[in-house]
Biopython code that builds the backbone (N, CA, C, O; Angstrom):
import numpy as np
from Bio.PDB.StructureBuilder import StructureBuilder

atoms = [
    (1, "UNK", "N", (0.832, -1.190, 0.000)),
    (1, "UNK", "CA", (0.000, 0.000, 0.000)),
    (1, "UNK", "C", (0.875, 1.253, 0.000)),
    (1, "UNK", "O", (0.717, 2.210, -0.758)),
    (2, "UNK", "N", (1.978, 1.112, 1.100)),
    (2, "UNK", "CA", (3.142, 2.285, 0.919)),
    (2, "UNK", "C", (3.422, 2.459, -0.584)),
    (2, "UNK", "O", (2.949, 3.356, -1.281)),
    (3, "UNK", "N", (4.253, 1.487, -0.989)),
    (3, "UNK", "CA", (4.628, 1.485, -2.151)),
    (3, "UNK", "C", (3.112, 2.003, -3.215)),
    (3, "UNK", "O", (3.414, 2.759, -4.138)),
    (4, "UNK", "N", (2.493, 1.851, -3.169)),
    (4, "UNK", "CA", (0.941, 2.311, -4.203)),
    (4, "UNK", "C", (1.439, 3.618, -4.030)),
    (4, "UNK", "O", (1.898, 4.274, -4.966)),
    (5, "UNK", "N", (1.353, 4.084, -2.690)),
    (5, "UNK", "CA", (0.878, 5.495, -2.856)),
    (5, "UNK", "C", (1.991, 6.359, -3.611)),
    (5, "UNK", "O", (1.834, 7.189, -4.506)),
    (6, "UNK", "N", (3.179, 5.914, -2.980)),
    (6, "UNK", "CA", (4.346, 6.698, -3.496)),
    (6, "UNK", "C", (4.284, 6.790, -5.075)),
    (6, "UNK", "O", (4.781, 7.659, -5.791)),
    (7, "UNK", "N", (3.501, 5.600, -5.460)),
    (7, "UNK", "CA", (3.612, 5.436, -7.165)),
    (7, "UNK", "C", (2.469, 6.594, -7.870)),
    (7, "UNK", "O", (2.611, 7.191, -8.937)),
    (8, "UNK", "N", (1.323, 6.685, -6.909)),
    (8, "UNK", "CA", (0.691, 7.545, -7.626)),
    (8, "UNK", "C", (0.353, 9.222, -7.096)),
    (8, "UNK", "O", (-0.568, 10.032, -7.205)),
    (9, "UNK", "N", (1.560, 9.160, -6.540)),
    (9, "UNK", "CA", (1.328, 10.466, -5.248)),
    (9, "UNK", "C", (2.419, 11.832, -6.192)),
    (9, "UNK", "O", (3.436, 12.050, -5.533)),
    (10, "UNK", "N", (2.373, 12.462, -7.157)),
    (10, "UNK", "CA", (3.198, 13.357, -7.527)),
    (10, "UNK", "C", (3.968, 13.906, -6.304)),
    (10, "UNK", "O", (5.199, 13.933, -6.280)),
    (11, "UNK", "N", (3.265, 14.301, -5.387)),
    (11, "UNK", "CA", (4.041, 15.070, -4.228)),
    (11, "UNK", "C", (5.369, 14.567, -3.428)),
    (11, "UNK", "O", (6.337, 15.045, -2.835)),
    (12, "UNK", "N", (4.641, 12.917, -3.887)),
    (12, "UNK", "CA", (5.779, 12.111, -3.062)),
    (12, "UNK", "C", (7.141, 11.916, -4.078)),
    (12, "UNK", "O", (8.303, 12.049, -3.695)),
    (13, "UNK", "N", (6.759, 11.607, -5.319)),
    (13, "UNK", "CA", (7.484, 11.923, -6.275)),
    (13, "UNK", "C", (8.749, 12.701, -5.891)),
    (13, "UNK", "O", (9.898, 12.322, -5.665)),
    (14, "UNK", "N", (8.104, 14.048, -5.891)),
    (14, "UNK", "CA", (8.957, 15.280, -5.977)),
    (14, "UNK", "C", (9.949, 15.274, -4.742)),
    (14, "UNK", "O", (11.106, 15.694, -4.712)),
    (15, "UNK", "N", (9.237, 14.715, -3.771)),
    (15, "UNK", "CA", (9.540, 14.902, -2.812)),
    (15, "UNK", "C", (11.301, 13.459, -2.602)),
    (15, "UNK", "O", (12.435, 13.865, -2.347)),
    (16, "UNK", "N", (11.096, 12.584, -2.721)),
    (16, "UNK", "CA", (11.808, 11.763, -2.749)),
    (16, "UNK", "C", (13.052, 11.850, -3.573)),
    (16, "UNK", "O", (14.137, 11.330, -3.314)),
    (17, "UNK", "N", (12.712, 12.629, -4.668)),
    (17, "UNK", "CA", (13.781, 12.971, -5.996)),
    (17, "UNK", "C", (14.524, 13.960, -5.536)),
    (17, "UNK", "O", (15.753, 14.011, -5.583)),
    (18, "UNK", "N", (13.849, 14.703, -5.116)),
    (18, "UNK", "CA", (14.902, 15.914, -4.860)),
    (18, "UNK", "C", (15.697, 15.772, -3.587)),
    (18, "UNK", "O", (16.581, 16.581, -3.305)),
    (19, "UNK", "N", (15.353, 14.636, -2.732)),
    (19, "UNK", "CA", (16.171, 13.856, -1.830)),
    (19, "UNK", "C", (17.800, 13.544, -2.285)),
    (19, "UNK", "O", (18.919, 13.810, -1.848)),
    (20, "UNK", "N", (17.145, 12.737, -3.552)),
    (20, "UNK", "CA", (18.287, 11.583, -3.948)),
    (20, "UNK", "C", (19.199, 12.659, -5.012)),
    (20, "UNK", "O", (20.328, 12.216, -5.226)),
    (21, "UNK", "N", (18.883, 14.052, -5.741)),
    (21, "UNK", "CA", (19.311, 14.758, -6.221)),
    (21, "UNK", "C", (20.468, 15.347, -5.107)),
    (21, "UNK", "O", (21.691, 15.235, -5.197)),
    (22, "UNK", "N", (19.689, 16.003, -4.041)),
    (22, "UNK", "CA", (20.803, 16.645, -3.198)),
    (22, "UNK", "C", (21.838, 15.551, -2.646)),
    (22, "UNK", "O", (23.031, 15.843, -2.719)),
    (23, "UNK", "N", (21.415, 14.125, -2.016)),
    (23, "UNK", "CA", (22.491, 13.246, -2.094)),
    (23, "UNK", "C", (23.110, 13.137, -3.330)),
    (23, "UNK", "O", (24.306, 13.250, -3.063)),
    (24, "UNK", "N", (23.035, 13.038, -4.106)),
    (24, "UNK", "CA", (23.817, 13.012, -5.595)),
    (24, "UNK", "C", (24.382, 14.351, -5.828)),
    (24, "UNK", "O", (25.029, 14.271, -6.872)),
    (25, "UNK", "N", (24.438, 15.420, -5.399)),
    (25, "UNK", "CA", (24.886, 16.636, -5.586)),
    (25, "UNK", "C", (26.391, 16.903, -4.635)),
    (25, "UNK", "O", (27.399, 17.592, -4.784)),
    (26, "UNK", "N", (25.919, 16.008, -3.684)),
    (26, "UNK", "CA", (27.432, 16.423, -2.563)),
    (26, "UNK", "C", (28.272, 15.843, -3.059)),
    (26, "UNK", "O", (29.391, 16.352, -3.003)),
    (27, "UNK", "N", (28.086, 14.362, -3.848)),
    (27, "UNK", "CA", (29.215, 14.075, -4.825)),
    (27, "UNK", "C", (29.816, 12.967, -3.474)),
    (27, "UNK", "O", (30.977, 12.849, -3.084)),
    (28, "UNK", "N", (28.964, 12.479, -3.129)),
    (28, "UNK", "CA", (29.600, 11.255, -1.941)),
    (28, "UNK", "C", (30.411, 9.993, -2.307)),
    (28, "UNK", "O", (30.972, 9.845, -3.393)),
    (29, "UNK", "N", (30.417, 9.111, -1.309)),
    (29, "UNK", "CA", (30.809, 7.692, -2.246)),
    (29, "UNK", "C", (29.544, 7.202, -2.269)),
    (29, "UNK", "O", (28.508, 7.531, -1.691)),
    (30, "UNK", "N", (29.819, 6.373, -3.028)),
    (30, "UNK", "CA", (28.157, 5.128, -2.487)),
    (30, "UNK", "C", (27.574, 4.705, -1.590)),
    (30, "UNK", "O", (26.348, 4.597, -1.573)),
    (31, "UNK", "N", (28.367, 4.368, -0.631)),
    (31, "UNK", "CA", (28.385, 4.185, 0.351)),
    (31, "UNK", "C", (27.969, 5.578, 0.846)),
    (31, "UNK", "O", (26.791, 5.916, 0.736)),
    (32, "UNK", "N", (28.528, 6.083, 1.178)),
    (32, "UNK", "CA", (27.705, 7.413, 1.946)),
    (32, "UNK", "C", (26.529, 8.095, 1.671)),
    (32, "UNK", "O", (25.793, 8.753, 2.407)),
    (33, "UNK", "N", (26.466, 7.796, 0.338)),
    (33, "UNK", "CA", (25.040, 8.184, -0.405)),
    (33, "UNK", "C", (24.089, 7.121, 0.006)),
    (33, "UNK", "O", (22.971, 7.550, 0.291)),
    (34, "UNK", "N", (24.193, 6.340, 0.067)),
    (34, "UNK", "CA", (23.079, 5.047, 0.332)),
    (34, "UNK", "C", (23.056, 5.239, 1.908)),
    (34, "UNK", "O", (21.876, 5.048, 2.204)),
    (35, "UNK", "N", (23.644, 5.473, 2.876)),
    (35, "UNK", "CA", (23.578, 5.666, 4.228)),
    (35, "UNK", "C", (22.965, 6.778, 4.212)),
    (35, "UNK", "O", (21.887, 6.711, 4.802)),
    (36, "UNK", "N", (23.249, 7.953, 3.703)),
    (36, "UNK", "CA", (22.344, 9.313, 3.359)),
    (36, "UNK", "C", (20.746, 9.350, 3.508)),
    (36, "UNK", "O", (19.824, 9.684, 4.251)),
    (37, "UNK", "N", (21.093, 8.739, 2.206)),
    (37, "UNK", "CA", (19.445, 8.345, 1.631)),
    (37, "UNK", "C", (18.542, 7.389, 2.663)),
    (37, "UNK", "O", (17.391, 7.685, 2.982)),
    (38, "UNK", "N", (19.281, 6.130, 3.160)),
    (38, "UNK", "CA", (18.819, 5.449, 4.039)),
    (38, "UNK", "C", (18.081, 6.171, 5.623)),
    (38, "UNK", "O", (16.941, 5.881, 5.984)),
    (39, "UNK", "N", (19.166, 7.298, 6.542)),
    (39, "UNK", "CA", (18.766, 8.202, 7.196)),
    (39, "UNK", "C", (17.890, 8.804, 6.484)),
    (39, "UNK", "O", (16.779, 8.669, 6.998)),
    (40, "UNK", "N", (17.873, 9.288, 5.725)),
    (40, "UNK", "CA", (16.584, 10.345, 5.062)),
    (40, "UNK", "C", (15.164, 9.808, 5.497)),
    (40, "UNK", "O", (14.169, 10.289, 6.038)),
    (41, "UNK", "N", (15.595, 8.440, 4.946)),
    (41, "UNK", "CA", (14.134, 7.617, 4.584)),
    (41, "UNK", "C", (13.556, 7.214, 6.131)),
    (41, "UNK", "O", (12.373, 7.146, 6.464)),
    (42, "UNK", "N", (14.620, 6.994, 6.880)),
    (42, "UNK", "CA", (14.235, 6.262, 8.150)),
    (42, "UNK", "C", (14.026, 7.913, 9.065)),
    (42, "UNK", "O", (13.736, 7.607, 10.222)),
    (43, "UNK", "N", (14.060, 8.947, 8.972)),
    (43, "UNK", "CA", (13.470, 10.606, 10.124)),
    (43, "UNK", "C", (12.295, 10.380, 9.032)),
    (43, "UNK", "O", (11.200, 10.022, 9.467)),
    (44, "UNK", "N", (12.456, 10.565, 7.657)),
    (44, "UNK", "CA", (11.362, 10.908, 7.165)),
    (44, "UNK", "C", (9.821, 9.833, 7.906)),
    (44, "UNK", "O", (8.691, 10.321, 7.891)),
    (45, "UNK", "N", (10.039, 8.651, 8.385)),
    (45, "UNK", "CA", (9.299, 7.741, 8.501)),
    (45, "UNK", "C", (8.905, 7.642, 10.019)),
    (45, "UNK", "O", (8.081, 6.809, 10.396)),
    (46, "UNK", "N", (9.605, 8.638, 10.993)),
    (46, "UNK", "CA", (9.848, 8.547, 12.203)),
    (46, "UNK", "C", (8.822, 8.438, 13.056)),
    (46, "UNK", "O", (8.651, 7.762, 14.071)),
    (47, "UNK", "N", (7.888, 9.554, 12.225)),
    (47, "UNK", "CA", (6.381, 9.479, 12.688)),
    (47, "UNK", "C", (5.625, 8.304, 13.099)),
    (47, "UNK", "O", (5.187, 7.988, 14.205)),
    (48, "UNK", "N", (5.562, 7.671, 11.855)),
    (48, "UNK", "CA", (4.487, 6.489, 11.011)),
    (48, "UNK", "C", (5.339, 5.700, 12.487)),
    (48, "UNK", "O", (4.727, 5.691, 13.555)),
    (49, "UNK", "N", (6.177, 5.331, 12.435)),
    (49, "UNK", "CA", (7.085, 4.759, 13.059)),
    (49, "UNK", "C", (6.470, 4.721, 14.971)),
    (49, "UNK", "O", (6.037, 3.771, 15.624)),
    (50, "UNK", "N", (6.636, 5.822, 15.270)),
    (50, "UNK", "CA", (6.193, 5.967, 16.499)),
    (50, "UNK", "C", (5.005, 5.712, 16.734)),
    (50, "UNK", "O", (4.758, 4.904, 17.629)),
    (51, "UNK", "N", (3.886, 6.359, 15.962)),
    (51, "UNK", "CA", (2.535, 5.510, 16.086)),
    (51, "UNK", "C", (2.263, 4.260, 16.156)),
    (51, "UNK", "O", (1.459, 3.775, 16.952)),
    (52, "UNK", "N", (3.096, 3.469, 15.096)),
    (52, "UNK", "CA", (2.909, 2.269, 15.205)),
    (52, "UNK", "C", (3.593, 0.951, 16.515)),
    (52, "UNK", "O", (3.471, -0.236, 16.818)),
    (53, "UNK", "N", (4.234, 2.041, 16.865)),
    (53, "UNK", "CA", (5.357, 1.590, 18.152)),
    (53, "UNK", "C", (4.330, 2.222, 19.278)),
    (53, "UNK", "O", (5.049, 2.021, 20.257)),
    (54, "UNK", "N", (3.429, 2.697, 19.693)),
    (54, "UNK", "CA", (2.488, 3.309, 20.489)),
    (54, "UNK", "C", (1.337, 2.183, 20.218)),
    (54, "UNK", "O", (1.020, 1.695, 21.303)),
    (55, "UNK", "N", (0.601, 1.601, 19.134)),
    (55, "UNK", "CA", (-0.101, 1.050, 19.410)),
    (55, "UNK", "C", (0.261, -0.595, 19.856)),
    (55, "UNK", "O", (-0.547, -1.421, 20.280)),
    (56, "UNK", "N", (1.726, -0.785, 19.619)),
    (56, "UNK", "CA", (2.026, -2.185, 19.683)),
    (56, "UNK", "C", (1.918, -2.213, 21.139)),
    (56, "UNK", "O", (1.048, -2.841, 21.742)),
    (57, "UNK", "N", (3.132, -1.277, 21.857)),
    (57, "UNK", "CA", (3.051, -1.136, 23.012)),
    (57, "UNK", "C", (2.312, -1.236, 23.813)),
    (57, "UNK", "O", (2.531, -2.056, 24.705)),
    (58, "UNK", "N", (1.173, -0.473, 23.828)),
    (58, "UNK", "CA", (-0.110, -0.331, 24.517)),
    (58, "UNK", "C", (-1.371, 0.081, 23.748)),
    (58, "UNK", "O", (-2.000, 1.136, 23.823)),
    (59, "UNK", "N", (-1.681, -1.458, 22.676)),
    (59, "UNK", "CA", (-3.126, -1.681, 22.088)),
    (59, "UNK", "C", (-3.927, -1.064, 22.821)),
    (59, "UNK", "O", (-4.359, 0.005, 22.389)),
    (60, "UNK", "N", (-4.361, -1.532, 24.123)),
    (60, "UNK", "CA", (-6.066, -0.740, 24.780)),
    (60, "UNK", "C", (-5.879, 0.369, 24.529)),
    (60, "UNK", "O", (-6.531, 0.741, 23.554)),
    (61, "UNK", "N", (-4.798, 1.668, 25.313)),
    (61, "UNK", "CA", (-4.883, 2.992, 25.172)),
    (61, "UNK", "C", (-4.510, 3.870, 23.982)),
    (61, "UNK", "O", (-4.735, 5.076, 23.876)),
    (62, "UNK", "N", (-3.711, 2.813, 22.820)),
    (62, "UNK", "CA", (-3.686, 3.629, 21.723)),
    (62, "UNK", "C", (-4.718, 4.614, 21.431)),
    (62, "UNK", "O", (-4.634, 5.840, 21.359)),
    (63, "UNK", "N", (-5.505, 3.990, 21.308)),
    (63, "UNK", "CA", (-6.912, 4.956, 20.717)),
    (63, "UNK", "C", (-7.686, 6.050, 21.507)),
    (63, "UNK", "O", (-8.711, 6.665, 21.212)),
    (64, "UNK", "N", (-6.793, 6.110, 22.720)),
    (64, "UNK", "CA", (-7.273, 7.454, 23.290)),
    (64, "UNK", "C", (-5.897, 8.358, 22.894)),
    (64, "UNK", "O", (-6.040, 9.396, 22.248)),
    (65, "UNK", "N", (-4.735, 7.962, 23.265)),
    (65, "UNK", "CA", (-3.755, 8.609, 22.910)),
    (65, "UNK", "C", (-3.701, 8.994, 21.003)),
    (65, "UNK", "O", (-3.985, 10.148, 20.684)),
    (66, "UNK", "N", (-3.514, 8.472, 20.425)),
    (66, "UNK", "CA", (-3.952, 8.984, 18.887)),
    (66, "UNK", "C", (-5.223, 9.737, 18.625)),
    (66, "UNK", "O", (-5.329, 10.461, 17.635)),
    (67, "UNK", "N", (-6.183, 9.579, 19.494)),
    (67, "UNK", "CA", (-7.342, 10.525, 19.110)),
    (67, "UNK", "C", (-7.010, 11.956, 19.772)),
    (67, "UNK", "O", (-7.415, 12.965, 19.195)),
    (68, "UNK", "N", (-6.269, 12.065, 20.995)),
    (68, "UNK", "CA", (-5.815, 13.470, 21.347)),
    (68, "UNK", "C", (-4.507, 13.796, 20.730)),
    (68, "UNK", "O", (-4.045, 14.922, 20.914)),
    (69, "UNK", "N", (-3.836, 12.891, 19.988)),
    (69, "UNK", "CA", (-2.616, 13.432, 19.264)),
    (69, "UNK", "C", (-3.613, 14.275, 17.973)),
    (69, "UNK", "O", (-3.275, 15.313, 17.404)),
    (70, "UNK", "N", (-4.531, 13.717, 17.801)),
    (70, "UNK", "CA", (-4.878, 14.340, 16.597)),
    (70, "UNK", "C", (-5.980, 15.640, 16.428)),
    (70, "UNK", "O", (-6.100, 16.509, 15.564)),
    (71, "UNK", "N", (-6.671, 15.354, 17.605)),
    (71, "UNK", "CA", (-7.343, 16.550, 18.142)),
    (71, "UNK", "C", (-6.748, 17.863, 18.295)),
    (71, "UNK", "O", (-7.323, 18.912, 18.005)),
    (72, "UNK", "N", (-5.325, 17.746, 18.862)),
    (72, "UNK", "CA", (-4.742, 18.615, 19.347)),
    (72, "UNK", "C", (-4.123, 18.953, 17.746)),
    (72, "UNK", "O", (-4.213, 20.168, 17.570)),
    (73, "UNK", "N", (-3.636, 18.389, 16.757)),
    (73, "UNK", "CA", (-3.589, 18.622, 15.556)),
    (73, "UNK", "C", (-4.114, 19.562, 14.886)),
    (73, "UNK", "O", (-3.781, 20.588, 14.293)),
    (74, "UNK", "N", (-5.199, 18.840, 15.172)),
    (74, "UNK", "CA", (-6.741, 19.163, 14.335)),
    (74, "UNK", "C", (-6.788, 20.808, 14.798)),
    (74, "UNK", "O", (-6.468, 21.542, 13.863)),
    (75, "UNK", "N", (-7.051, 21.366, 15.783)),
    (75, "UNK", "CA", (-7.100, 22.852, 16.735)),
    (75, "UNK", "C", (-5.754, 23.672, 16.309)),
    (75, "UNK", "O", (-5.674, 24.857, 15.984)),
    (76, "UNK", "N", (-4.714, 22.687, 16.406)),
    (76, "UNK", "CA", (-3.060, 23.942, 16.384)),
    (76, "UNK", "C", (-2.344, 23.614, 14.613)),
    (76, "UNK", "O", (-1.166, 23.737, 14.278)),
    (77, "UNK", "N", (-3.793, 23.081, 13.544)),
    (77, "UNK", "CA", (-2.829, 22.939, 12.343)),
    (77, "UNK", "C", (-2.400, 23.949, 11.995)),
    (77, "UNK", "O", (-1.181, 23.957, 11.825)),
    (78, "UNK", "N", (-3.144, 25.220, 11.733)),
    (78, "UNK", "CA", (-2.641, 26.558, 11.705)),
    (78, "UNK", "C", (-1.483, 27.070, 11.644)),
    (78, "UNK", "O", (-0.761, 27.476, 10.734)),
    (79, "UNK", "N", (-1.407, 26.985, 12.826)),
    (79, "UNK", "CA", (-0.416, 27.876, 13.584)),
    (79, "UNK", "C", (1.067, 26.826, 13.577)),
    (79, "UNK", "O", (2.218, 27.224, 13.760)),
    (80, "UNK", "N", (0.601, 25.331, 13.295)),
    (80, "UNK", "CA", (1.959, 24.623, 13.111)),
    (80, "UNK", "C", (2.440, 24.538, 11.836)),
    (80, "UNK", "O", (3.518, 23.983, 11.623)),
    (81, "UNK", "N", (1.453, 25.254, 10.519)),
    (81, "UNK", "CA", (2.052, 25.067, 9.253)),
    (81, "UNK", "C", (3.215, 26.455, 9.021)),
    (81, "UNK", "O", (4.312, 26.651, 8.498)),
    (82, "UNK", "N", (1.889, 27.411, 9.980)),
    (82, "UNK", "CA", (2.364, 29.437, 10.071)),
    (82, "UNK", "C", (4.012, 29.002, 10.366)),
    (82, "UNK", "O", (4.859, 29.361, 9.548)),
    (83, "UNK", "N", (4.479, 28.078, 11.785)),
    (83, "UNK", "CA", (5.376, 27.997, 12.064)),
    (83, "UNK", "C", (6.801, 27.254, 11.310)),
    (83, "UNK", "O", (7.927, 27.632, 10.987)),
    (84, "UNK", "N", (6.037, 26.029, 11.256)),
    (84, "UNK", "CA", (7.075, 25.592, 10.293)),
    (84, "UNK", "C", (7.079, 26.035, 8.833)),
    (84, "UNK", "O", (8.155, 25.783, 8.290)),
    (85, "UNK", "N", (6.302, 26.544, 8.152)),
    (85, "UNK", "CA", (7.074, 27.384, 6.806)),
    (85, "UNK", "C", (7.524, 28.678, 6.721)),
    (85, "UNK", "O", (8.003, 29.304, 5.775)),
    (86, "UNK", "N", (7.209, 29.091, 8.274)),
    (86, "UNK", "CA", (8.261, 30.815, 8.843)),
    (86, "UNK", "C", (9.660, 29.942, 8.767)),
    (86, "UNK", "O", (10.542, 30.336, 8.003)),
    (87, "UNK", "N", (9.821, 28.980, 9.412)),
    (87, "UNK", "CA", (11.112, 28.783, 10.138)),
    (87, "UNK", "C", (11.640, 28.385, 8.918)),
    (87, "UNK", "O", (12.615, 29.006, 8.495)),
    (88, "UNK", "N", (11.004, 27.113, 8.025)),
    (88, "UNK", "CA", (12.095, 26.879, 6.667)),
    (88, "UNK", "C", (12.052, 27.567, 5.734)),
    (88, "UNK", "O", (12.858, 27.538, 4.803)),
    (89, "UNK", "N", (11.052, 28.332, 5.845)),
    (89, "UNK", "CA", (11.180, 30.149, 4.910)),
    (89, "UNK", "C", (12.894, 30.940, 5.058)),
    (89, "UNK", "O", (13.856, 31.214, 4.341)),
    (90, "UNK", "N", (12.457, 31.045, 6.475)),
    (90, "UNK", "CA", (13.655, 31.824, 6.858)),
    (90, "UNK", "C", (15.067, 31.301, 6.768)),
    (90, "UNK", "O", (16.049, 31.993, 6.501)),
    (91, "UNK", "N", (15.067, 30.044, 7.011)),
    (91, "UNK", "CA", (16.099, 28.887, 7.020)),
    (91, "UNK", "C", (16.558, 29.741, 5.526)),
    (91, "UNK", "O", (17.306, 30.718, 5.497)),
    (92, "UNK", "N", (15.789, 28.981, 4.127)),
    (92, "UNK", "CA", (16.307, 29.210, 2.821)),
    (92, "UNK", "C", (16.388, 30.219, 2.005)),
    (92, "UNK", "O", (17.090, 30.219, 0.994)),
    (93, "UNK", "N", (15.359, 31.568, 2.552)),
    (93, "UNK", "CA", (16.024, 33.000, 2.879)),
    (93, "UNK", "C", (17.692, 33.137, 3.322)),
    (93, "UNK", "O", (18.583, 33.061, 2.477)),
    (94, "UNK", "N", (17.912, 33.316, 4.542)),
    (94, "UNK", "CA", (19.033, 33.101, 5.052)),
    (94, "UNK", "C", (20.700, 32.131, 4.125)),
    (94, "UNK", "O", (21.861, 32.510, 3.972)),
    (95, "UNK", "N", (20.079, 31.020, 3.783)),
    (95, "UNK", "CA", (21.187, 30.080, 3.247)),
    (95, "UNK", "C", (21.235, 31.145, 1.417)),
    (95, "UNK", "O", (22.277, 31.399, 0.813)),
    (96, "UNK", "N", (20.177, 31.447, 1.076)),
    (96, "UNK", "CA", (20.435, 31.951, -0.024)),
    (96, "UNK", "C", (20.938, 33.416, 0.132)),
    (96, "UNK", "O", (21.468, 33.927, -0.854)),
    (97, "UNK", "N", (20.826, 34.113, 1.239)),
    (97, "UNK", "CA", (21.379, 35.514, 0.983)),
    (97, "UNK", "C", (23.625, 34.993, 1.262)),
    (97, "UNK", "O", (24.641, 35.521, 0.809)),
    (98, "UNK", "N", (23.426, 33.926, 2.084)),
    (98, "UNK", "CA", (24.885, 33.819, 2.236)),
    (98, "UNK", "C", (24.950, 33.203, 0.705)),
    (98, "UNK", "O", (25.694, 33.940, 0.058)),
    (99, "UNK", "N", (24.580, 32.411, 0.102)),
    (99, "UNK", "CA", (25.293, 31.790, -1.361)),
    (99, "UNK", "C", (25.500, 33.588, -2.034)),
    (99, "UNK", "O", (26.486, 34.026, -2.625)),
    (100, "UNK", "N", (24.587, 34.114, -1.788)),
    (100, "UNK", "CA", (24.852, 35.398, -3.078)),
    (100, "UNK", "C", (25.782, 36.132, -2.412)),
    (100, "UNK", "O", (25.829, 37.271, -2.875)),
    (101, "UNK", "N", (26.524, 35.955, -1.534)),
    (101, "UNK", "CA", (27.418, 36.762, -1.121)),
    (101, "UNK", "C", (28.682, 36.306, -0.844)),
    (101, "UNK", "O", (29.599, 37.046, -0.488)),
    (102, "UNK", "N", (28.769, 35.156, -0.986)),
    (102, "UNK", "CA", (29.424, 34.117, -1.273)),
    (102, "UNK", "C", (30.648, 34.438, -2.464)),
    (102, "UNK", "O", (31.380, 33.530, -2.858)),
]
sb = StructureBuilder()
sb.init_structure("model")
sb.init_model(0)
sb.init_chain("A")
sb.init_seg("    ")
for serial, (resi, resn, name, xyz) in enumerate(atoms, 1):
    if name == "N":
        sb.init_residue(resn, " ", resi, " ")
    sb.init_atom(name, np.array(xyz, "f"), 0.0, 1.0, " ", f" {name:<3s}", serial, name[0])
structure = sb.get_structure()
């Protein structure tokens, strides 16, 4: 099903390529590129990861704990998108005023 989606998901597409582009850009060995990419894949997944490590753990209360992980979601999406695309706004603001001065 992972694999489905990635196949018909453009976003994921883009998203994955331009992964394996910037590993391919530092000009690594193979080895370091495949460890790269491998870390990438395994933070990128960290989430999925923990949920599923939350319900193994403790089946009965999963489902109160995931319904207030998501509640609380659901109320602060806002203000957590406002935040995180200020911060990697500013991040690639910042990295690009040093390249042009560079």
């Amino acid at each position: 099903m992972g694999f489905g989606w990635l196949m018909v998901s453009p976003k994921q597409w883009a998203f994955v390529l331009t992964a394996v582009a910037v590993v391919f850009t530092a000009s690594l060995t193979a080895v370091a590129s495949l460890l790269n990419f491998f870390i990438f894949s395994v933070l990128i997944q960290a989430v999925c990861f923990v949920l599923i490590a939350i319900y193994l753990l403790m089946p009965e209360r999963s489902a109160a704990i995931l319904d207030s992980l998501f509640n609380w979601l659901k109320r602060n999406l806002r203000a957590v998108a406002i935040t995180m695309f200020t911060v990697f706004g500013l991040f690639f603001l910042i990295k690009g005023f040093m390249g042009l001065a560079a």
